[in-house]
BATOR-459190 format. One line per field, with one value per residue (C-alpha): residue number from 1; x negated, y, z; residue in one letter. Coordinates in Angstrom, 1 decimal. Each point is the difference from the previous one (the first is absolute). Last residue first. Layout:
BEGIN
n: (NUM  ...)
c1: (X  ...)
c2: (Y  ...)
c3: (Z  ...)
res: (A  ...)
END
This chain:
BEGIN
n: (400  399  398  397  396  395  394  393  392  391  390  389  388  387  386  385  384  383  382  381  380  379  378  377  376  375  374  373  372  371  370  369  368  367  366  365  364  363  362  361  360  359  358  357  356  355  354  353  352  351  350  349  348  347  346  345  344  343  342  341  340  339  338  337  336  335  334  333  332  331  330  329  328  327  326  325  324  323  322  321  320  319  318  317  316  315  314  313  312  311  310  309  308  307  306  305  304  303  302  301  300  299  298  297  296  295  294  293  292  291  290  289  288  287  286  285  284  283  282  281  280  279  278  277  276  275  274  273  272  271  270  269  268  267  266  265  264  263  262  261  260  259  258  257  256  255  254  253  252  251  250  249  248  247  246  245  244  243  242  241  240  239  238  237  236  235  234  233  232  231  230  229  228  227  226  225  224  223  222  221  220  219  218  217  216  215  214  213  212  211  210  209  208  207  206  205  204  203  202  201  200  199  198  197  196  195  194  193  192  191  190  189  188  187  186  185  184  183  182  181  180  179  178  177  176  175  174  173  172  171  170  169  168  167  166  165  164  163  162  161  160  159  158  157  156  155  154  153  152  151  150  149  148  147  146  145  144  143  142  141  140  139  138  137  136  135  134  133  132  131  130  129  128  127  126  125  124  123  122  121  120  119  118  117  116  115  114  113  112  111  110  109  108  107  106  105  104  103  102  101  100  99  98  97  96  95  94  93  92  91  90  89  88  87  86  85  84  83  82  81  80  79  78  77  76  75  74  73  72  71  70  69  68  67  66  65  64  63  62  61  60  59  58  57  56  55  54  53  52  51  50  49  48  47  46  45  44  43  42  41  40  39  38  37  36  35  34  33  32  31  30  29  28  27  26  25  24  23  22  21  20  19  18  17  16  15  14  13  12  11  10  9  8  7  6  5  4  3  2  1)
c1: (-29.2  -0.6  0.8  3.1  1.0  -1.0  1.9  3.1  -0.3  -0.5  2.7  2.0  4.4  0.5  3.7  1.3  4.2  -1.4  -2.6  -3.2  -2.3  0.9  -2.6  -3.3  1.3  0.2  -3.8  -0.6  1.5  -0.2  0.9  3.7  3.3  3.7  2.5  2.7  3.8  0.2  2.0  3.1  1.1  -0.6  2.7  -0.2  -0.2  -4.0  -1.0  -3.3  -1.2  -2.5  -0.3  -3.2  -2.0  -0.6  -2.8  -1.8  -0.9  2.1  -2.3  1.2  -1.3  1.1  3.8  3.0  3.7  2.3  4.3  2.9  3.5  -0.3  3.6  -1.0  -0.1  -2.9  -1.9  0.4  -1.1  -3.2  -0.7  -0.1  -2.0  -2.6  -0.3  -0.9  -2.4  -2.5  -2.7  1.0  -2.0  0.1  3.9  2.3  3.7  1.5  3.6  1.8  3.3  3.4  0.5  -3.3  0.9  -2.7  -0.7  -0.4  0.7  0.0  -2.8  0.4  -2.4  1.8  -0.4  2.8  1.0  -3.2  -0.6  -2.2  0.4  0.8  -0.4  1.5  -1.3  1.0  -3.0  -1.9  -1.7  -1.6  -3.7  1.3  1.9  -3.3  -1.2  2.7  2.7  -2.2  -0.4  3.8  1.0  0.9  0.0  2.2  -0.5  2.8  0.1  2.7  -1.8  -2.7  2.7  -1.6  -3.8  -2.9  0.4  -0.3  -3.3  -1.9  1.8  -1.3  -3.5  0.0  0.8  -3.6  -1.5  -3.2  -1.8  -3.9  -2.1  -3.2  -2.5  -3.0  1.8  2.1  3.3  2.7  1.9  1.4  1.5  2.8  1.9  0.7  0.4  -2.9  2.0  -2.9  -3.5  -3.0  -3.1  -2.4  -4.0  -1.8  -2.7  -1.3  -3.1  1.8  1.4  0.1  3.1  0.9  3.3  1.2  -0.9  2.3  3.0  0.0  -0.2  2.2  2.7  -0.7  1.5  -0.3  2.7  -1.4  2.0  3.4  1.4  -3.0  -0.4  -0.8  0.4  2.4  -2.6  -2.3  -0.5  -0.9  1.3  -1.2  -3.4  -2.0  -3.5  -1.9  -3.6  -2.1  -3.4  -1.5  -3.1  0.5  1.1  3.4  0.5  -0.8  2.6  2.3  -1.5  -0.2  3.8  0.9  -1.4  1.4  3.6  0.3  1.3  1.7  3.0  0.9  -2.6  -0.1  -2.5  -0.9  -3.6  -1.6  -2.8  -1.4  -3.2  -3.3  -1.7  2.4  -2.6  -1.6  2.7  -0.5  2.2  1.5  -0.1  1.6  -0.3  2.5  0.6  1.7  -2.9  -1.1  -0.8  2.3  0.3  2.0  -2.0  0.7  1.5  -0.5  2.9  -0.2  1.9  -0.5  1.6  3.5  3.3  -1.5  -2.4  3.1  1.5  -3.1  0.1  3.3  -0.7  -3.2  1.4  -0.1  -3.4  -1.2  -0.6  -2.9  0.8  -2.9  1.3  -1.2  1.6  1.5  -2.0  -1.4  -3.7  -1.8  -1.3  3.7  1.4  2.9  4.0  -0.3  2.9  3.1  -1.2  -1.4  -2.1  -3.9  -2.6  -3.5  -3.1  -2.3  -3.4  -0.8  -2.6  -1.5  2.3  -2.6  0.9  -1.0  2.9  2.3  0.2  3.2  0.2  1.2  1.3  -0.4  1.2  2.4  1.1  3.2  0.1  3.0  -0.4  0.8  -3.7  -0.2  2.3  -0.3  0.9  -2.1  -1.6  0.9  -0.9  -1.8  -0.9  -2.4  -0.1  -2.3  1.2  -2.8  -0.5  3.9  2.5  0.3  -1.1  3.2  0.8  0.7  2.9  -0.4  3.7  0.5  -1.0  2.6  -0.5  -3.1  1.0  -1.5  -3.2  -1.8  -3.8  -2.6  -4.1  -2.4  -3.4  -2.5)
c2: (-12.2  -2.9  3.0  0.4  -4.0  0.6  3.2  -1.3  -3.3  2.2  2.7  -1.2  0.1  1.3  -0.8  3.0  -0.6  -1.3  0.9  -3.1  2.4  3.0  1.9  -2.2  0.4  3.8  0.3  -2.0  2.5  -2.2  -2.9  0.2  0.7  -1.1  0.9  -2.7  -0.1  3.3  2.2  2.0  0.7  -3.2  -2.0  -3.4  -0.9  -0.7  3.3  0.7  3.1  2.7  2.9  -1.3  -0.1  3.5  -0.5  3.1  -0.2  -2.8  -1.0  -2.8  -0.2  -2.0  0.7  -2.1  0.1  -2.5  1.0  -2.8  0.4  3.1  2.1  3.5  1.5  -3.0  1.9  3.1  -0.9  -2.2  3.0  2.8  -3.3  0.3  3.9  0.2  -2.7  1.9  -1.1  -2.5  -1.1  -1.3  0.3  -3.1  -0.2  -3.6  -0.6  -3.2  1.2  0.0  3.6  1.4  1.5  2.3  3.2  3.4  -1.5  3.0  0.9  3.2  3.1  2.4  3.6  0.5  -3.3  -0.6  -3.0  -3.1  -2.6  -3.8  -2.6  -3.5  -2.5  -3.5  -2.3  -0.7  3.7  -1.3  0.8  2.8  1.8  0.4  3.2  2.4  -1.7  0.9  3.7  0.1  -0.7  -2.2  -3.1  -2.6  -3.8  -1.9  -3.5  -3.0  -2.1  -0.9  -0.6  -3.0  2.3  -2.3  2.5  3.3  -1.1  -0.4  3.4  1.5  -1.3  0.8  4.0  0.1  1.8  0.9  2.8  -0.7  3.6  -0.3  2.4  2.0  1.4  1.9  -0.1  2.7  -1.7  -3.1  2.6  0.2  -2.4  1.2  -2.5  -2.3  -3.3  -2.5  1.4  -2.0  2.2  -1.8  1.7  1.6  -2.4  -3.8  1.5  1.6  4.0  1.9  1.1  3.7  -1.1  -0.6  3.1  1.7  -1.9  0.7  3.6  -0.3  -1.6  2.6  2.7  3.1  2.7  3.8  1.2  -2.1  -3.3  -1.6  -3.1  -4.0  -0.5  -2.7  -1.7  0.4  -3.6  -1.7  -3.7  -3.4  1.8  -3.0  1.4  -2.1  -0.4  -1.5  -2.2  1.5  1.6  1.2  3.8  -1.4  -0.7  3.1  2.2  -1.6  -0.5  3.5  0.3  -2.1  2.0  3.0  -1.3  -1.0  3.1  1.3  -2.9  -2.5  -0.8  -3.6  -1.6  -3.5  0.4  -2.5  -1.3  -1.7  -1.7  1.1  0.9  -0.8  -1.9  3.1  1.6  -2.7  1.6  3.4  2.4  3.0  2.8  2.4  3.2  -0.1  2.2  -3.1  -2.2  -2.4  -3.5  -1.4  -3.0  -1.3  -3.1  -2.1  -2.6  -1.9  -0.3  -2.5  -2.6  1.6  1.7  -1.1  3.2  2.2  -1.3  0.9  3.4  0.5  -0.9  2.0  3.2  2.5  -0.7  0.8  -2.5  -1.5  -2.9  -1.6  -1.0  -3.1  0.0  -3.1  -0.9  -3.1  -1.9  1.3  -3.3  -1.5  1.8  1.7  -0.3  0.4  2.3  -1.5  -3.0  -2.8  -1.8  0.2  -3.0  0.9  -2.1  0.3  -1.1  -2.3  -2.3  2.0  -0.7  -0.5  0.5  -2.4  0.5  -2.7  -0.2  -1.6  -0.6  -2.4  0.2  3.5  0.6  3.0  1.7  2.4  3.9  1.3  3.7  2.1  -0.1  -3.2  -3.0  -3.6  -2.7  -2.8  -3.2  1.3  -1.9  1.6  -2.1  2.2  1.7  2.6  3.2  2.4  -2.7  0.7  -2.8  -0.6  -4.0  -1.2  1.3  -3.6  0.9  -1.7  0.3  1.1  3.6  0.7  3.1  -0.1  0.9  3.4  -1.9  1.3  -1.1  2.8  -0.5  3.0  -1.7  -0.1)
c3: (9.1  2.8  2.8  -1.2  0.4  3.5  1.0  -1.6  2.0  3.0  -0.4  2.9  0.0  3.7  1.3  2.3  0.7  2.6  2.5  0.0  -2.9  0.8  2.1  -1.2  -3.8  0.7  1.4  -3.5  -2.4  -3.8  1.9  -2.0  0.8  0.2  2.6  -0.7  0.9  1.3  2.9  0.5  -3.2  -1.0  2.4  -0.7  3.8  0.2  -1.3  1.0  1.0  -1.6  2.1  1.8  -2.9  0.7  2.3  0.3  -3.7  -2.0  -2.8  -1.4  -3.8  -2.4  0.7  -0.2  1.5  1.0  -0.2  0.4  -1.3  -1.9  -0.1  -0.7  3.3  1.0  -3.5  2.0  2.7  -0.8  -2.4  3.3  1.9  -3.0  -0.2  3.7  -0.2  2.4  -2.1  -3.3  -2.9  -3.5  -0.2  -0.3  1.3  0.5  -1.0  0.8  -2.0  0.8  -1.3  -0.8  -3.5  -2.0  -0.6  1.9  3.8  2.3  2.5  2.0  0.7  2.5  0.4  -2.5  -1.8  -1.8  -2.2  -0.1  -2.5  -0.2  -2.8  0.4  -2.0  -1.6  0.4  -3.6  -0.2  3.3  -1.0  -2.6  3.1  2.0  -0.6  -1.5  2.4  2.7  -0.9  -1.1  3.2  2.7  -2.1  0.4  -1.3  -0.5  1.3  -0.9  -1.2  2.8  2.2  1.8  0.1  -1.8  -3.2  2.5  1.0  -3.0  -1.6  3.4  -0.6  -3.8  1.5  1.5  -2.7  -1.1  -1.2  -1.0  0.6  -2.5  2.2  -1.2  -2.7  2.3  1.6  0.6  -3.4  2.2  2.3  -3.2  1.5  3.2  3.1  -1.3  0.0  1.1  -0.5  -1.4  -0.5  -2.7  0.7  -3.0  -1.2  0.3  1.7  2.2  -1.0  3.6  1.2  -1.0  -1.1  3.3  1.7  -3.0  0.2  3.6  -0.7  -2.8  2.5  2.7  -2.3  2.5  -0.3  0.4  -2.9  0.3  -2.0  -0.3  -0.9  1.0  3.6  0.2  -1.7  2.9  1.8  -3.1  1.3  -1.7  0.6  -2.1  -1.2  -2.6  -0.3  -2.4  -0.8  3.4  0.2  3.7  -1.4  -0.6  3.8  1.6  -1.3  1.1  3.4  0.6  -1.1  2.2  3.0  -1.5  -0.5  3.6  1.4  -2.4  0.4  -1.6  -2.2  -1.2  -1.4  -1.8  -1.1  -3.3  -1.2  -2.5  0.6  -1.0  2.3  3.5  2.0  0.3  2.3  2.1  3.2  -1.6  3.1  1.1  2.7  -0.6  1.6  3.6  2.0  1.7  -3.4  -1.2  -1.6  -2.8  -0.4  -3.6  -0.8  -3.5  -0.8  -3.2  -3.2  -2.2  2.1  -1.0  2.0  3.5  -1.2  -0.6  3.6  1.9  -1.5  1.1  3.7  0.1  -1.6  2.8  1.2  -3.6  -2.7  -2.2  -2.3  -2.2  -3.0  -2.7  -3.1  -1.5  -3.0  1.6  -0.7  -2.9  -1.5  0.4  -2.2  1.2  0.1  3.9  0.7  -2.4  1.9  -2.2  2.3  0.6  1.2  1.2  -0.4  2.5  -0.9  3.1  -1.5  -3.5  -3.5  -3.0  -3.3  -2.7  -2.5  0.0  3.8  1.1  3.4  2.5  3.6  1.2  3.3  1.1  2.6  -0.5  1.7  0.3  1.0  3.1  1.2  0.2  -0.2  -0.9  -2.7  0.3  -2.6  -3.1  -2.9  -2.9  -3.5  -2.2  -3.6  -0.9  -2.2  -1.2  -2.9  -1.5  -1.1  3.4  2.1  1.4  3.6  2.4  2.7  3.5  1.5  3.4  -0.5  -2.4  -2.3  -1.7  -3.4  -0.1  0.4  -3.0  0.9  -0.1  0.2  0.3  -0.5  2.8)
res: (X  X  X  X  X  X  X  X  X  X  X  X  X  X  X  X  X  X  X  X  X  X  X  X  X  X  X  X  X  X  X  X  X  X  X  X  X  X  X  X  X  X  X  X  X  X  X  X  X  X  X  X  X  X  X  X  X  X  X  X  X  X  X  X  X  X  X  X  X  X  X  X  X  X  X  X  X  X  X  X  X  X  X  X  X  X  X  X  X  X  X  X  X  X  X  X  X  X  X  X  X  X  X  X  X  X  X  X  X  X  X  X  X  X  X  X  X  X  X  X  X  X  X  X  X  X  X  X  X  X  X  X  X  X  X  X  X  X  X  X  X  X  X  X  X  X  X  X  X  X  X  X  X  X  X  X  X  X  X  X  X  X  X  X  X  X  X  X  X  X  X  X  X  X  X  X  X  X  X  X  X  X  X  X  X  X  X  X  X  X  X  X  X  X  X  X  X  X  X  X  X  X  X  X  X  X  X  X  X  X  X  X  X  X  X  X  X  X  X  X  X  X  X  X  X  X  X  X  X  X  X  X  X  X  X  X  X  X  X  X  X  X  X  X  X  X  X  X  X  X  X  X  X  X  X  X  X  X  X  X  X  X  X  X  X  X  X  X  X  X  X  X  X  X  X  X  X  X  X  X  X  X  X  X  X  X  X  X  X  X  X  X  X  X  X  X  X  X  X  X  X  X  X  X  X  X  X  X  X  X  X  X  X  X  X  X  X  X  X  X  X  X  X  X  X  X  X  X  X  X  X  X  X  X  X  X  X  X  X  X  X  X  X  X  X  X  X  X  X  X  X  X  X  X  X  X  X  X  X  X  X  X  X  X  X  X  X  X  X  X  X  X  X  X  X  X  X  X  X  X  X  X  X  X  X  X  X  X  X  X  X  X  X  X  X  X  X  X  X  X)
END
């Protein structure tokens, strides 16, 4: 049968019965659609519709039942018709860890859909894994959302990583929204171990898919210049989760009058061109003795709502010792920011909440993202915590 088209970009009301004018070209055909139902399946609208009368200057035949399908203008499904949508198609595998946020990335979009993998084990502890329809997977993209926090489960995602691009697939991205090692990154003794080239190194020795080297997305790589420790065989994409705070901070009442504080030069280095429109505060560490103390080295906090951003915080000694002394300089409220929470041996604990407009005693908002998922489980109903989810960013990355 003859490939037939019919521009119905115009479509719009299903309670009116538009008539499409014959085209000036002969690969158009003209027809008169009403829609008799509007259901759902699948996540996506799906419009019946009869044809009432045709227009058939050109001898082409039209079977019983042809379906005839009926595209919009979205931004996302500017396509011709013949070659059905341009929005790419992902298969999402995760870990145990990152169920929750992976079921928020696919909620995100309906082209992206939920694969699971039995994490099983054998009786000596090593892995015992399983991809369920592995075949069913040729030729899709895919795509693993990991997240390694601790040794002990790197290897077993690691075996499935390197699994997946050797099932034919079209492409394969990587998201570790966290890269565990970064604190990790030199050596500052003979005998020191840089884990974050090693890490940097397992990765890049994933097998090319059929599309090529994998994408690795990583959220605010703690050193900068760990995005050289990569190979060829890897194209590492560095996002941000900064737009989130920037999001969040516009809906707050006192929206203008923040400052933004960071507790170094390090921070201020990464992430001061993403806020250059906030005022900022720029703090430094100096030695008094045996002592290592935080003193403002620019900037004015006095009456201020000031919220301190750095990519990550453990025992968050440095962040109370700038809570203080920004509280010592006259700010009226004090929130802080970090994309990842990482709180070992559950540091979170020394964060309070200050509820009497006292900032030097507790803060306003504890802001941070899913990018550590044990730490999302710990924090997520104890104020001042307030978890900002990298889900739609997540999604949109995986449609590059």
């Amino acid at each position: 049968m003859a490939a037939t088209r019919a521009p119905l970009s115009s479509y719009q009301n299903p309670s009116s019965t538009p008539t499409l004018k014959s085209p000036p070209k002969p690969s158009y055909v003209a027809f008169e659609i009403k829609a008799s139902t509007l259901r759902k399946k699948k996540k996506q609208n799906v419009i019946r519709c009869e044809i009432k009368s045709f227009e058939n200057p050109h001898n082409w035949t039209i079977e019983p039942d042809t379906p005839i399908r009926v595209f919009h203008n979205h931004p996302e499904a500017q396509v011709a018709m013949a070659s059905g949508s341009a929005v790419k198609k992902v298969c999402l595998f995760y870990c145990a860890e990152t169920k929750s946020l992976a079921q928020k990335v696919a909620a995100q979009s309906d082209a992206i859909e939920l694969r699971s993998i039995s994490w099983r084990k054998f009786d000596d502890g090593f892995p015992n894994i399983f991809i369920p329809n592995a075949h069913g997977i040729r030729g899709h993209h895919v795509a693993f959302l990991a997240s390694f926090s601790s040794p002990s489960v790197i290897f077993e995602q690691l075996s499935v990583i390197y699994a997946l691009p050797k099932l034919f697939i079209s492409s394969f991205t990587l998201v570790l929204p966290f890269f565990p090692t970064g604190t990790s990154e030199r050596m500052e003794d003979e005998g020191d171990v840089a884990t974050a080239f090693t890490l940097a190194r397992a990765l890049s020795n994933i097998p090319i898919s059929m599309g090529g080297p994998t994408s690795l997305v990583i959220y605010d790589i703690h050193a900068l210049q760990e995005r050289f420790y990569f190979g060829d065989n890897i194209l590492p994409c560095f996002e941000s989760g900064i737009p989130l705070l920037k999001s969040r901070l516009q809906q707050l009442p006192d929206s203008d009058n923040i400052s933004i504080a960071f507790p170094d030069d390090g921070a201020w280095k990464r992430f001061h061109k993403q806020l250059q429109h906030f005022p900022t505060i720029v703090c430094a560490k100096v030695r008094e003795g045996d002592q290592r103390i935080v003193r403002i080295k620019e900037g004015d906090a006095r009456g201020r709502h000031v919220v301190i951003v750095d990519d990550l915080v453990q025992s968050g000694g440095t962040l109370i010792e700038c809570q203080k002394v920004l509280a010592a300089h006259g700010a009226a409220k004090i929130s802080a920011y970090v994309t990842h929470g990482i709180f070992p041996n559950r540091s979170w604990e020394r964060f309070q909440r200050d509820n009497g407009g006292k900032p030097e005693h507790g803060l306003t908002y504890f802001w941070i993202t899913d990018s550590c998922p044990l730490t999302v489980k710990d924090v997520m109903h104890n104020p001042p915590f307030e978890v900002l989810s990298l889900a739609g960013s997540i999604a949109a990355t995986l449609q590059i």
